[in-house]
C-alpha positions in Angstrom: 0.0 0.0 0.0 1.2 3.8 -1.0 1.9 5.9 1.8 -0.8 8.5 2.3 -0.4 12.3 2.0 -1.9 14.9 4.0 -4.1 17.1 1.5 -3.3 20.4 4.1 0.2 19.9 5.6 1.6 17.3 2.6 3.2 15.5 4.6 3.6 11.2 4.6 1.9 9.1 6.7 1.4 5.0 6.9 -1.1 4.1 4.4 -3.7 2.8 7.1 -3.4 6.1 8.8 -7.2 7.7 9.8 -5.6 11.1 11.1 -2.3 12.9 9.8 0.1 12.3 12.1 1.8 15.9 11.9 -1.3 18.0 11.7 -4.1 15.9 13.0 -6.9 16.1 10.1 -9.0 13.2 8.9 -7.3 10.8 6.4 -10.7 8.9 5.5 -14.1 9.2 5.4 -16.6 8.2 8.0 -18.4 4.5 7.7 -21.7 6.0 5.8 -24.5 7.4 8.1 -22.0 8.7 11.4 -21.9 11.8 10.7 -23.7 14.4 8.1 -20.0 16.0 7.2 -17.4 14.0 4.1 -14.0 14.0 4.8 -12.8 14.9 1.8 -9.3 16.6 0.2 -8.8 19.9 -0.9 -8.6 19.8 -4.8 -4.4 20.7 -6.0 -6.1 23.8 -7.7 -7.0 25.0 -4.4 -3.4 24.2 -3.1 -1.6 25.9 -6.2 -3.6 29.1 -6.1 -2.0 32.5 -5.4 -4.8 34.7 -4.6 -5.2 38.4 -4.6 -5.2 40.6 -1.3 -8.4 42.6 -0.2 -7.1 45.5 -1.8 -6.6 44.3 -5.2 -10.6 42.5 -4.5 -12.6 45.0 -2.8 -12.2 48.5 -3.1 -14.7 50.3 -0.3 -16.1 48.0 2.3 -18.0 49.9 5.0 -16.6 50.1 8.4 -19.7 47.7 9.9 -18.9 45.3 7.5 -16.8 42.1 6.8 -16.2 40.4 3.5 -15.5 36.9 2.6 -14.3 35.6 -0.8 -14.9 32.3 -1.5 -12.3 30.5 -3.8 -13.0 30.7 -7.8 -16.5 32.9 -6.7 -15.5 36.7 -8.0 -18.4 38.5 -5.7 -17.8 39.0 -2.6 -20.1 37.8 0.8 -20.5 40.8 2.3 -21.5 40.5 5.9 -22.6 42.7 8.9 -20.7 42.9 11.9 -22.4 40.9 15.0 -21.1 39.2 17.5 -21.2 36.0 16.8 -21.9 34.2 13.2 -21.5 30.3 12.7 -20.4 29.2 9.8 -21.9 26.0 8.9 -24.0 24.0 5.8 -28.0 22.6 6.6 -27.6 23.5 10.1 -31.1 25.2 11.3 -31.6 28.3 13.6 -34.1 30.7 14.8 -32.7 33.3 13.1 -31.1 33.1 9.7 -28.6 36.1 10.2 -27.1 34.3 12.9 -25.9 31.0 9.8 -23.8 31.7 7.2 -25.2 28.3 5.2 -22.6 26.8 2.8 -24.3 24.4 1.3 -24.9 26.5 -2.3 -21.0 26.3 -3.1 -21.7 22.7 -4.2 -19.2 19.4 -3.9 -16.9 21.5 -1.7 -19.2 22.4 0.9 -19.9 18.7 1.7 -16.8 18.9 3.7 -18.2 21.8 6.0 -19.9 20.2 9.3 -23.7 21.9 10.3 -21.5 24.2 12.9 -18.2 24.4 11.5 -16.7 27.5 12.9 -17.6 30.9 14.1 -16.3 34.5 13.6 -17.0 36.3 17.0 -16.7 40.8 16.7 -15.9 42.2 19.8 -14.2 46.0 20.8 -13.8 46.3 17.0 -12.0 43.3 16.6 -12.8 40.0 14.8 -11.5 36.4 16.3 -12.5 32.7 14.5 -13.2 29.7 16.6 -13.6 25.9 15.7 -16.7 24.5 16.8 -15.2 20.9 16.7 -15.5 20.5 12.7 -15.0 16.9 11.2 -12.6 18.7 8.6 -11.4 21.4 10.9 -10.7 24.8 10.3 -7.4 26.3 9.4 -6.2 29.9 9.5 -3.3 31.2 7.3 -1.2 28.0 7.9 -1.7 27.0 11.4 -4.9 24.2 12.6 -7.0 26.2 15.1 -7.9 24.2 18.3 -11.1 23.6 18.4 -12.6 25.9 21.3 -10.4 28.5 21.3 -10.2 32.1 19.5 -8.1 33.4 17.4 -7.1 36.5 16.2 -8.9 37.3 12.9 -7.8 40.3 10.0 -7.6 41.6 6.5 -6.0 39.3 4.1 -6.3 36.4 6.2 -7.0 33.3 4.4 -9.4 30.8 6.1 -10.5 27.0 5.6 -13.1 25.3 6.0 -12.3 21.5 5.3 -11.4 21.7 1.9 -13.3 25.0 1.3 -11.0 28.1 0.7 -11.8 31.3 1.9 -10.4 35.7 2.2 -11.3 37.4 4.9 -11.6 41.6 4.5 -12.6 43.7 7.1 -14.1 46.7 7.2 -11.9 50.2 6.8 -12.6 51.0 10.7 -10.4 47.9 11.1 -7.7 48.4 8.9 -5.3 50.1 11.4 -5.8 47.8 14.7 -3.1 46.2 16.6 -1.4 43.2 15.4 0.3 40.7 17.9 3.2 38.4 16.8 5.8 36.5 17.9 9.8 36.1 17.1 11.4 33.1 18.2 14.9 31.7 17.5 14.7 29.2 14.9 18.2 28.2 16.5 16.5 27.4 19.6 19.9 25.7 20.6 21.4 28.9 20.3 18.9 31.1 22.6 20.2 32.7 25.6 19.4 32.5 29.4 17.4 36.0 28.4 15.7 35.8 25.6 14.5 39.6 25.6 18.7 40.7 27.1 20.2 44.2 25.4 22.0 42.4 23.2 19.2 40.4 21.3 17.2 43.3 21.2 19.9 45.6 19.7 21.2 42.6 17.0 18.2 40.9 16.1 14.7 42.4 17.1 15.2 46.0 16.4 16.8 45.3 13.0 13.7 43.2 12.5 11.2 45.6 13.3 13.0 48.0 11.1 12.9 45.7 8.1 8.8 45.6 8.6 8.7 49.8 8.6 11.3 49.7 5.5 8.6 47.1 4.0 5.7 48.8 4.4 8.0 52.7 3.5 8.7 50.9 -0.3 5.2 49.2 -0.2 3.3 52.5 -0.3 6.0 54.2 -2.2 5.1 51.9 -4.8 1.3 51.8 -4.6 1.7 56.1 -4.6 0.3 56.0 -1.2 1.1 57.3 2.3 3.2 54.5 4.2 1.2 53.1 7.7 2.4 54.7 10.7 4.5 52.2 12.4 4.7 51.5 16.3 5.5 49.3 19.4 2.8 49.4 21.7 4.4 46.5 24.1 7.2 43.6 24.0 7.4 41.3 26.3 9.5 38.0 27.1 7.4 35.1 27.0 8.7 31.4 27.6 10.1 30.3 24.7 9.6 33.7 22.5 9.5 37.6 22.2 6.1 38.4 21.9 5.4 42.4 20.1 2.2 44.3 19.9 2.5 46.8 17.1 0.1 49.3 15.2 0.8 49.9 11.5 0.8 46.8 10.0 -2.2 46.1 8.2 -0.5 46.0 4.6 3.2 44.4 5.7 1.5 40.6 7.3 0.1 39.6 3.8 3.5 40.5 2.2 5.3 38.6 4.8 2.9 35.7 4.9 2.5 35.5 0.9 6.0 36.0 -0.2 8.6 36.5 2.2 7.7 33.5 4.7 7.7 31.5 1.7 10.5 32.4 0.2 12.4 31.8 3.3 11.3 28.2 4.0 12.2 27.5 0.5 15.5 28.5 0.0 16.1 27.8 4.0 19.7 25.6 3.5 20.8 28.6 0.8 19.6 31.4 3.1 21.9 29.7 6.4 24.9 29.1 3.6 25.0 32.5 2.5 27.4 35.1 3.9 25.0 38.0 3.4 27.2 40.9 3.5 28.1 39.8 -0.5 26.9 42.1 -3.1 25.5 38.5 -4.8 23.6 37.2 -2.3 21.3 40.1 -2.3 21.1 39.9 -5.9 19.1 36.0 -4.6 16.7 38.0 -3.9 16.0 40.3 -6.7 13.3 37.6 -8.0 11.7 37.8 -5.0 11.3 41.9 -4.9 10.6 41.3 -9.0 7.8 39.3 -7.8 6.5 41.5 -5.3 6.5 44.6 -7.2 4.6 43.3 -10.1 1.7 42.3 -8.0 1.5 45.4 -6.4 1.5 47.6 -9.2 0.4 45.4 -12.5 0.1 48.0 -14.7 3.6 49.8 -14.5 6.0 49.1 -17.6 9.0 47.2 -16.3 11.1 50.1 -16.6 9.4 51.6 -14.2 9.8 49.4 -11.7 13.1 49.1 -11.4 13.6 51.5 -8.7 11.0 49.4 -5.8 13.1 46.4 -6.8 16.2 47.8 -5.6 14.4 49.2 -2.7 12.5 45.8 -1.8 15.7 43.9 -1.7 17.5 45.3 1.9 14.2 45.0 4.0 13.8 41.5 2.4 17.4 40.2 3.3 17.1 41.4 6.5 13.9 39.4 7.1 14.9 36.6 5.6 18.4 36.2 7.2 17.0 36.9 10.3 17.8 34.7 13.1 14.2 34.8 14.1 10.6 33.5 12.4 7.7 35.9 12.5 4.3 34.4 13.5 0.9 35.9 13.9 -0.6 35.6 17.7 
């Protein structure tokens, strides 16, 4: 028997496996009548796809509003804010504005349970919660828990079982805090303190820097005026430094749709390198290429030249980094 791959993480496991053994979601389907929800795999289209941000989809979405894009669907759900709205297919309520029913998205929404999930608005401020799904949800790349919130904000990219979806929220949200984490991916390496002088001065400031540069040749090159960037707290946690910062509503997707990327690919080339050569930052001119042609389309290639350049320092320094950026 062929071992058997994980349709979300893509990672092996034994062939009779029921669950991935890395990132726990169902393998096979259920005998036929226990339970109303198929386990089923996300088609490779959905895998393959590089989808716009809510800027290049939505233009004005009101500030008491949310919007959801549902993969290969061009319009839009666009949804009031209340605080709490499940997320489910054939599951009956009271009140209909309280279900966001799946079931008219077809084959795909057979792997959505009756209560999949939930998106909770609170203090201006979305969050997402599994309601113990058959399929599970998954935001960005991490497997929520099932029971507990998460964080939820523009550009985020939600699923549903198998079902792909964008999350935009409204322009009274754009601005809000975003909490993060950095943590040594040399864990080995970390010292007794991992918030001491010297770590701060050598590797988080730097950091933070690189994520203001980012967003300074970001909205140089859509022609717009740059986020104001700030710290509102760090703190030492554990095992990580976790930073609460203002300003970075256009800089996550960037990170999480190229530069995170980027980095985990080229990983063993990026620890080789000695990056104070002219040619390794010359590695990442693709990269910036890439970048700069999605956000401004339009512009002839000689035009663009000058973000290119600009893109690359802010990019080295993230991705030679000796720490990796998560979302809290």
């Amino acid at each position: 028997m062929e071992a058997k791959f994980c349709p979300f993480c893509q990672r092996k496991n034994k062939p009779d496996a029921i669950r991935c053994a890395h990132c726990g979601v169902l393998l096979i389907a259920h005998r036929p009548g226990a339970f109303t929800t198929m386990s089923i795999a996300a088609p490779a289209t959905m895998q393959q796809r590089e989808d716009g941000d809510c800027l290049d989809r939505i233009g004005h979405l009101p500030a008491d509003s949310f919007a959801l894009f549902i993969l290969d669907f061009a319009e839009p759900l666009i949804l009031k804010n209340q605080p709490v709205l499940i997320i489910g297919r054939d599951y009956p309520a009271p009140d209909k504005n309280l279900v966001l029913d799946m079931s008219r998205y077809g084959d795909l929404a057979q792997g959505i349970s009756r209560q999949h999930a939930q998106i909770l608005y609170a203090n201006d401020a979305y969050f997402i919660e599994d309601l113990g799904s058959t399929n599970g949800t998954w935001l960005n790349r991490s497997r929520l828990t099932p029971g507990q919130s998460y964080p939820l904000r523009s550009d985020d990219q939600i699923w549903l079982g198998p079902l792909k979806l964008l999350f935009c929220a409204g322009l009274a949200n754009t601005s809000q805090q975003v909490t993060f984490s950095l943590r040594l991916v040399n864990s080995l390496a970390a010292p007794e303190r991992v918030l001491s002088p010297g770590v701060i001065l050598t590797g988080v400031a730097p950091y933070l820097r690189a994520l203001e540069q980012l967003e300074e040749v970001r909205a140089a090159c859509r022609q717009e005026t740059a986020e104001p960037m700030y710290v509102t707290s760090i703190e030492e946690k554990a095992a990580h430094i976790q930073v609460q910062m203002v300003g970075l509503f256009h800089v996550v997707p960037l990170l999480e749709k190229w530069v995170l990327r980027w980095r985990d690919e080229h990983l063993e080339m990026v620890n080789m390198a000695d990056t104070h050569e002219p040619e390794w930052q010359e590695q990442l001119r693709p990269l910036a290429t890439r970048i700069v042609e999605f956000l401004q389309p339009t512009l002839p290639a000689s035009d663009l030249a000058p973000f290119i350049d600009a893109f690359i320092l802010p990019l080295s320094r993230l991705v030679t980094s000796p720490f990796e950026f998560s979302l809290e």
